[in-house]
C-alpha angles and dihedrals in degrees: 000000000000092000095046083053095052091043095061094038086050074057103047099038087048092055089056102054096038087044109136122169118202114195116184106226126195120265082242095066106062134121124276092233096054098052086055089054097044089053098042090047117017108054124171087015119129114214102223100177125006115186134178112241126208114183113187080318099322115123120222132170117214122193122190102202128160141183117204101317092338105109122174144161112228108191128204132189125248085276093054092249113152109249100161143356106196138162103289103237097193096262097091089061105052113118121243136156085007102209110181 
């Protein structure tokens, strides 16, 4: 009995600290900043999903763009501020939390 109680609470306890909430936002939402950034560095490139991003209370912006076959994810900090553009591998564009 003891072992089945300190196995759910292993579970619970786990959700909590790996909780992690992805909200698509609308292109039109962004930052100031990031825009900048998009037009000043990534031109020619479509942003096909962008989605807040709070990690355990850190705050991450994630945008899916792509141009022709080319598909990333550029990610920026809570003050739009760029940190990484790397290959998008499918998991930055999955919807979830869909907020439009």
């Amino acid at each position: 009995m003891k072992k089945g109680f300190f196995i759910i609470l292993f579970i619970l306890f786990g959700s909590l600290i790996f909780a992690q909430t992805k909200t698509e936002i609308k292109n039109s939402d962004l930052q100031k900043p990031i825009v900048e950034y998009m037009t000043k560095n990534c031109s020619g490139y479509s942003i096909d999903k962008a989605f807040k991003v709070d990690s355990k209370g850190i705050i991450t912006y994630d945008l899916c763009i792509s141009k022709d076959k080319d598909r990333n994810k550029v990610t920026f900090d809570k003050d739009g501020k760029f940190v990484r553009k790397e290959p998008c591998v499918g998991d930055c564009c999955k919807e979830v939390n869909k907020n439009k």
